[in-house]
C-alpha positions as YAML, in Angstrom:
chain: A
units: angstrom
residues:
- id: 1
  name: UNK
  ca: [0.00, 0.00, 0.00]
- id: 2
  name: UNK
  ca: [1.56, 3.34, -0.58]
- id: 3
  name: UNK
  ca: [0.76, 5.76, 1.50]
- id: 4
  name: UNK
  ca: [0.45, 9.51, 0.13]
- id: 5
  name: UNK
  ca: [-0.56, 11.79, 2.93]
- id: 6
  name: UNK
  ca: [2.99, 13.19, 3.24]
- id: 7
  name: UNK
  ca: [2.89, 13.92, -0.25]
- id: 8
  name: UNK
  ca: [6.15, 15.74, -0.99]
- id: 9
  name: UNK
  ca: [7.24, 15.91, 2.01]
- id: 10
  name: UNK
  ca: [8.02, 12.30, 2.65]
- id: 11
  name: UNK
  ca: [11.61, 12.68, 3.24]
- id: 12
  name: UNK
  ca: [11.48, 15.78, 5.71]
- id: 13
  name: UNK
  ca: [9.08, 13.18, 7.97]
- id: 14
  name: UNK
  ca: [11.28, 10.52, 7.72]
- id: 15
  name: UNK
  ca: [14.41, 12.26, 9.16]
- id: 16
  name: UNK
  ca: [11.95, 14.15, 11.66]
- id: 17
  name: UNK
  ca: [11.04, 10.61, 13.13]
- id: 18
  name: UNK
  ca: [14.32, 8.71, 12.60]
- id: 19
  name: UNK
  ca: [16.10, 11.74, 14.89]
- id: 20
  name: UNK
  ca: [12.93, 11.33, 17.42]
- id: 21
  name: UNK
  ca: [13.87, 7.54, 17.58]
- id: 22
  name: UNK
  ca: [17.85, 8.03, 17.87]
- id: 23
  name: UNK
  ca: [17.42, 10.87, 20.25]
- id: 24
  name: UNK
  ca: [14.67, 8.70, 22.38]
- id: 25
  name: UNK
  ca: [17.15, 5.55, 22.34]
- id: 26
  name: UNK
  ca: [20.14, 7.16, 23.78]
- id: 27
  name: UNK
  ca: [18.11, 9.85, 25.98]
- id: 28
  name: UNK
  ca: [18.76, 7.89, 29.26]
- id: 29
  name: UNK
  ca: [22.04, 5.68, 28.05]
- id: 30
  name: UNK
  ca: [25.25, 7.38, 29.83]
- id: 31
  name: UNK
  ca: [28.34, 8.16, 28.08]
- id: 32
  name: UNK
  ca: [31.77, 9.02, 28.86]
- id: 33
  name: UNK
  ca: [32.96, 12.08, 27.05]
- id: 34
  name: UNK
  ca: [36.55, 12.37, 27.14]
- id: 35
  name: UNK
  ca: [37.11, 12.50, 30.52]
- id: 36
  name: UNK
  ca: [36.06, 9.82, 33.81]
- id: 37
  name: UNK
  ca: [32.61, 11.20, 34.13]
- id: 38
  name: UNK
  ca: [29.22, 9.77, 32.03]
- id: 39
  name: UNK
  ca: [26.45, 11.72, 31.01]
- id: 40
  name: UNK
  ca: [23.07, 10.86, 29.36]
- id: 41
  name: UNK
  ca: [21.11, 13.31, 27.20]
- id: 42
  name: UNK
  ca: [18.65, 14.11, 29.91]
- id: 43
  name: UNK
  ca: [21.39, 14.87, 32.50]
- id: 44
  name: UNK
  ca: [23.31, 17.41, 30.08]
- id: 45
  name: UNK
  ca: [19.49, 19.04, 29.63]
- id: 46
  name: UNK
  ca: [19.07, 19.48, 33.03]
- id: 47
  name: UNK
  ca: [22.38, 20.78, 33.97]
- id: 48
  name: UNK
  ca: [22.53, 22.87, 30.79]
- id: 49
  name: UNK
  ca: [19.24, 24.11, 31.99]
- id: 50
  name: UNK
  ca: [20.56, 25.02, 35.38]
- id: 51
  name: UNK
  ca: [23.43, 26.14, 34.52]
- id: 52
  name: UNK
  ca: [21.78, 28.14, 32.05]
- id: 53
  name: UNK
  ca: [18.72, 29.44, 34.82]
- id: 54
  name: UNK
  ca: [21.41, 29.48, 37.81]
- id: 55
  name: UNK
  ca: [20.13, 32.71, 39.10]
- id: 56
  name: UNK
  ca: [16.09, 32.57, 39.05]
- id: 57
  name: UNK
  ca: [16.41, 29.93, 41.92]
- id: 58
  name: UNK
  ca: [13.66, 27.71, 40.40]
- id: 59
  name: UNK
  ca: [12.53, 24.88, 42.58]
- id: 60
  name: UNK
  ca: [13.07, 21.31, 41.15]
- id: 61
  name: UNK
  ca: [9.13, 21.38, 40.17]
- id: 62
  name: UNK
  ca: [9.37, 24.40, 38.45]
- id: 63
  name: UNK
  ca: [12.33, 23.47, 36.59]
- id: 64
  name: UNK
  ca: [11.06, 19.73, 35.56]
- id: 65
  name: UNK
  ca: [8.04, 21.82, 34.04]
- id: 66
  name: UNK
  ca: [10.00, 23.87, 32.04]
- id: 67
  name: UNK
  ca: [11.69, 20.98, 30.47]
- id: 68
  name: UNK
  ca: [8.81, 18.78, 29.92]
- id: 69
  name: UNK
  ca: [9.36, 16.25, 31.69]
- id: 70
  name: UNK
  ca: [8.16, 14.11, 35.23]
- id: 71
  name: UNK
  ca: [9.38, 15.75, 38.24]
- id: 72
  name: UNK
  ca: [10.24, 12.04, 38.80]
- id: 73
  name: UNK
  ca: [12.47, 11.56, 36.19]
- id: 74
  name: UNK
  ca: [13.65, 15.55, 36.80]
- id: 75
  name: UNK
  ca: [14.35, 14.18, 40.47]
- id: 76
  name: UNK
  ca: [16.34, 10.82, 39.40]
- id: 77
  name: UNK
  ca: [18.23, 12.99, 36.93]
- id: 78
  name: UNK
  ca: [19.37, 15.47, 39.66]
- id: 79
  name: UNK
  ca: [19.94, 12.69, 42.17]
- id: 80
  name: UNK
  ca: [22.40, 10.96, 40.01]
- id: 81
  name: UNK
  ca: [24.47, 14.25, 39.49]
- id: 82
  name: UNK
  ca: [24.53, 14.98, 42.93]
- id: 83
  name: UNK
  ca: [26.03, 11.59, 43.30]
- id: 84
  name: UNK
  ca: [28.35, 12.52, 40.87]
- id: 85
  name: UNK
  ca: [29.35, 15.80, 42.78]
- id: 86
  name: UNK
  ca: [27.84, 18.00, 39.65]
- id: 87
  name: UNK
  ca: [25.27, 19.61, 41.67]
- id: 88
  name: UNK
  ca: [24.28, 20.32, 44.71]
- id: 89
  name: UNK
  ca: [20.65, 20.67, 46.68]
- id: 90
  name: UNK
  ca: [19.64, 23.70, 49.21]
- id: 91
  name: UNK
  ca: [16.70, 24.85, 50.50]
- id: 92
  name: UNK
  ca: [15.17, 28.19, 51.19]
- id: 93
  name: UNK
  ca: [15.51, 28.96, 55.02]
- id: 94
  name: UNK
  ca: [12.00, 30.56, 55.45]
- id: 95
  name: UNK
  ca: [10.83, 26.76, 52.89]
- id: 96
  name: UNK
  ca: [12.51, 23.81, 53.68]
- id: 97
  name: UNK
  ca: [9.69, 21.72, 51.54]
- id: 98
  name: UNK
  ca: [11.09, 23.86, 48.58]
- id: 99
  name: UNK
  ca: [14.82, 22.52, 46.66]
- id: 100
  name: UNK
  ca: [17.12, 24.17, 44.81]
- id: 101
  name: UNK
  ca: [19.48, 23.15, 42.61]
- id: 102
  name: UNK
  ca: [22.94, 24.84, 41.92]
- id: 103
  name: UNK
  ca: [25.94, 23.33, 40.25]
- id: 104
  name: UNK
  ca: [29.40, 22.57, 41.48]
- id: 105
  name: UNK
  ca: [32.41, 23.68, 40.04]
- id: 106
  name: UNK
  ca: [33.28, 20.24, 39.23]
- id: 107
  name: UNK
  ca: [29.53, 20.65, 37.62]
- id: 108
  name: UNK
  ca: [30.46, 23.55, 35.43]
- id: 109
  name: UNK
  ca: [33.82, 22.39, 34.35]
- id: 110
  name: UNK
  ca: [32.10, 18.79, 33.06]
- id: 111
  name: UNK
  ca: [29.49, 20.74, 31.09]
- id: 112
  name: UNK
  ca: [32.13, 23.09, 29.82]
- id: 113
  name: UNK
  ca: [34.20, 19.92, 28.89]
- id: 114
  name: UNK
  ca: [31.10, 18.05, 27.10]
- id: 115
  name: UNK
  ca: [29.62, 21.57, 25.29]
- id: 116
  name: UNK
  ca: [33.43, 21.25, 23.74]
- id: 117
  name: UNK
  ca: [33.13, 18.25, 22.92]
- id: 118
  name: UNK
  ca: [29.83, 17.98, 21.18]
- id: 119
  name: UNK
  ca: [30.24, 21.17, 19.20]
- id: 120
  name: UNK
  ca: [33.24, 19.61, 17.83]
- id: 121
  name: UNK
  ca: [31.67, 15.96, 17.31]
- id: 122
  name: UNK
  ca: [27.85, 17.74, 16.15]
- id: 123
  name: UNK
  ca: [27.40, 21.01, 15.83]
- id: 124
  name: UNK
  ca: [30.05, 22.93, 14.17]
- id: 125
  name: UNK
  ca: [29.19, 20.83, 10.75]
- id: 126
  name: UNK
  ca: [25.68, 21.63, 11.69]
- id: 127
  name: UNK
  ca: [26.18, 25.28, 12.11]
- id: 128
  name: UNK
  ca: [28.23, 25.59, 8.95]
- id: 129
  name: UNK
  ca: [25.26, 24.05, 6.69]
- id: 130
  name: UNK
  ca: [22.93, 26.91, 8.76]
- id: 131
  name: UNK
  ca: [25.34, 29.46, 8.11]
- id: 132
  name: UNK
  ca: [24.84, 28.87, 4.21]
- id: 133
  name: UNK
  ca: [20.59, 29.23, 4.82]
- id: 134
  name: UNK
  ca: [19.29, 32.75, 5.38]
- id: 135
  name: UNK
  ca: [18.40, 33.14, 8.96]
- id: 136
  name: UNK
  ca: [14.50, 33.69, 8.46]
- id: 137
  name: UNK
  ca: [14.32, 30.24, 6.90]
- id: 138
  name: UNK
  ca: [16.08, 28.47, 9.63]
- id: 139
  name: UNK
  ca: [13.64, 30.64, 12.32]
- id: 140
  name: UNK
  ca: [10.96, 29.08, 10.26]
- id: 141
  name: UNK
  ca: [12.53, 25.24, 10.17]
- id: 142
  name: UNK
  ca: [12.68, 25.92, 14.12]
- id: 143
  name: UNK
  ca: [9.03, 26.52, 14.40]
- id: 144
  name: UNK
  ca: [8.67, 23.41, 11.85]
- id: 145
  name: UNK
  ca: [10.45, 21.67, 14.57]
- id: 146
  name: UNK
  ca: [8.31, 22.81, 17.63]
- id: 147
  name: UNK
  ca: [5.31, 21.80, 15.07]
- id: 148
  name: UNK
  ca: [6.51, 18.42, 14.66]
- id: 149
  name: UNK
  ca: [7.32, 17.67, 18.35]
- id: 150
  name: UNK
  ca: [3.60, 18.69, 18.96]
- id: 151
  name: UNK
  ca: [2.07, 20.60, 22.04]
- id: 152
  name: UNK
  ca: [3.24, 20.06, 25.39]
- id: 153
  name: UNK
  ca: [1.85, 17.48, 27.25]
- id: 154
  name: UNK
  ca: [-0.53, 20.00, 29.28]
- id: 155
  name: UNK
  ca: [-1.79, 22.08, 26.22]
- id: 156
  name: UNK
  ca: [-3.20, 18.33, 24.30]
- id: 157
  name: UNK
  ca: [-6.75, 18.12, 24.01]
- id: 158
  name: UNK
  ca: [-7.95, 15.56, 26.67]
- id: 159
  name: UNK
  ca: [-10.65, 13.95, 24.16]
- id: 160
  name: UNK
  ca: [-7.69, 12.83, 21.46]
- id: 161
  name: UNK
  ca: [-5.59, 11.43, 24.51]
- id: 162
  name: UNK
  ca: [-6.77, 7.66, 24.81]
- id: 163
  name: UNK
  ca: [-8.19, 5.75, 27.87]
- id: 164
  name: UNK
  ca: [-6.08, 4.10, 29.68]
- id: 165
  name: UNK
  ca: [-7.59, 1.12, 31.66]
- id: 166
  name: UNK
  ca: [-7.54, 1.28, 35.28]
...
């Protein structure tokens, strides 16, 4: 049977879901970078994130929410880097329900290592072939992207979600 919907745009689809799959097979698989520590995707998110965020003082919650993801997987995330010595938890004095996150020096030196690494291994080739397409057409493939991925979990119309059985 061939299927047609995607009309012309077959290919773009393709690579859209074949990155999804790579990217969801290695999201939680750790791996050393040049140097004695192992990351997965989803820890160099959250530390990126962090890192990134360092002086809004964001509780875990808040911060899990802005990535998308569970606060349980935020929390497992953060537990192994603590572990690690990458970051470390405090809590408000006037909240001690509330944590915050903060890296380590250790913490900021690994991500500094790995960004190094992966813009060597990834993204300078990537950035090149950007550089060469006007920068209103890759705004555009961005919002193609954020299309694709569809709308976060909380914005998805509860009568297209499925029943699950109890």
């Amino acid at each position: 049977m061939e299927l047609v919907w995607m009309g012309k745009y077959r290919n773009i689809v393709e690579k859209c879901i074949r990155y999804g799959n790579v990217y969801a097979s290695a999201y939680k698989k750790e791996y050393h970078v040049d140097s004695d520590l192992s990351f997965s995707p989803a820890q160099v998110q959250v530390l990126e994130y962090i890192l990134e965020n360092e002086e809004k003082n964001e509780s875990m919650g808040q911060i899990a929410a802005r990535l998308g993801i569970s606060q349980s997987a935020f929390s497992k995330n953060v537990q192994k880097m603590t572990e690690k010595g990458l970051l470390e938890k405090y809590h408000f004095e006037n909240n001690r329900k509330t944590v915050i996150v903060k890296p380590t020096e250790k913490g900021r030196k690994a991500y500094e290592h790995y960004s190094e690494y992966i813009y060597r291994q990834i993204f300078q080739k990537m950035f090149t072939e950007l550089d060469a397409i006007p920068f209103e057409y890759v705004e555009r493939f961005a919002h193609i992207l954020d299309m694709a991925a569809g709308p976060a979990p909380e914005c998805r119309d509860p009568a297209l979600i499925p029943e699950t059985k109890k």
